[in-house]
N, C-alpha and C positions, 0 to 999 in steps of 0.2 A: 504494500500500500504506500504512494506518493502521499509525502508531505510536503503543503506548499508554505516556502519559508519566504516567495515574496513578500516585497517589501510597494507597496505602490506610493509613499514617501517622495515629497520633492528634493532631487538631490540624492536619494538612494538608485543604486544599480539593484532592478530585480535578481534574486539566487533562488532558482526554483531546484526542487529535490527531487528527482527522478533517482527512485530507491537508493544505492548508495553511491549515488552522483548527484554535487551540485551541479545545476547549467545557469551560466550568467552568458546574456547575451547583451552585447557592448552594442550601442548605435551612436555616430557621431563621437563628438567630441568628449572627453573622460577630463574633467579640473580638478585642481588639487585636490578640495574636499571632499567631492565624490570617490575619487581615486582610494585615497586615507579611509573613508567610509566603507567602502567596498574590501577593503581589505580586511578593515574590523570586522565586518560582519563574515565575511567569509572563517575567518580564524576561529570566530566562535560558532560558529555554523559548525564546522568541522570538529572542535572537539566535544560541543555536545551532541552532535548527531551520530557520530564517529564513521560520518562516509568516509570512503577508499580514494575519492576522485575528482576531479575536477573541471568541467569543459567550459571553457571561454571562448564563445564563440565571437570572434569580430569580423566576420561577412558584410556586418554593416558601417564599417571601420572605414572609410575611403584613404585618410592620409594617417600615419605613423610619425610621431617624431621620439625623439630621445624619451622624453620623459614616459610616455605611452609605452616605450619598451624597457623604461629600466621597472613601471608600476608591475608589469605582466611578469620578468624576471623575478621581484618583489614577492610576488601572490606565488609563485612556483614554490621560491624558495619556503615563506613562510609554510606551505603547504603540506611540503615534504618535508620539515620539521612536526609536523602533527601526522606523520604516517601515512600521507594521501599523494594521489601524483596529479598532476596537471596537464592537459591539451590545451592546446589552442586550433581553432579549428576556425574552417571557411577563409582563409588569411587568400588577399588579394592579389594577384601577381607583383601590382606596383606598392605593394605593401612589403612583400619580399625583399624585392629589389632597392627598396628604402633602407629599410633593415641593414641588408650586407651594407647600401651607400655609405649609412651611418658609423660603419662598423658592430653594429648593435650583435652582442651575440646575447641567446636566450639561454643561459643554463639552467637545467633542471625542468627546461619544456620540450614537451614534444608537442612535434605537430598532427593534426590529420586534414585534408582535404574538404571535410562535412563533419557536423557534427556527427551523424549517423557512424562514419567511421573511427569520430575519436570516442563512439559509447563504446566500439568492438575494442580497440586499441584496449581501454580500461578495464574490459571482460576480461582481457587475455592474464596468465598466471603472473606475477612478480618476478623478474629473474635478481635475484640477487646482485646488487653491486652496479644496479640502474637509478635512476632516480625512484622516490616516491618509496623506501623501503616494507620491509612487512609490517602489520599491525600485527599486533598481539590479541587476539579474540576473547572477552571475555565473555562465559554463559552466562 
């Protein structure tokens, strides 16, 4: 059973919970506050929900600059400090190519093509010694 932890708040980025994945989907422009906002709530999302995962979808994303990729690096990393891994998915051609311009590298995110593809990505087992480590299950 999905639990919806939107937020429809001015100034919040919706994190809806598709069982144990968040999905945040990005449109336009991401500013400081929202950014910081987004990242709180995600942090605590994830350790009282204790999902696995995370897709940010930014399809809707048209330009990238620096700060947009160092928030996105930010959210991986915090993420994967609380045992969860990150995608970013739907990412632009000219969003790519921004990126490398920049030098921008994303550690501790992988990509997928679609969201669709980063839920399989997330389904797939943990290999040890990748981002996003194992969680410890409790009953």
């Amino acid at each position: 059973m999905s639990e919806d932890f939107s937020r429809p708040v001015a100034g919040h980025v919706p994190v809806l919970r598709l069982g144990d994945v968040l999905l945040v989907t990005l449109q336009g422009d991401l500013h400081d506050s929202m950014a910081f906002q987004l990242q709180q709530d995600l942090s605590e999302t994830i350790a009282r929900s204790r999902v696995t995962g995370v897709v940010i979808d930014i399809s809707g994303v048209e330009i990238v600059d620096s700060f947009l990729g160092r928030v996105l690096a930010e959210i991986a990393a915090q993420t994967e400090l609380l045992a969860a891994r990150t995608v970013v998915a739907g990412m632009r051609p000219a969003v790519a190519i921004t990126l490398v311009e920049l030098g921008l590298t994303l550690p501790g995110v992988r990509t997928a093509l679609t969201t669709e593809a980063a839920l399989e990505l997330l389904a797939q087992p943990v290999v040890l010694g990748h981002p996003g480590g194992v969680r410890e299950e409790r009953p």
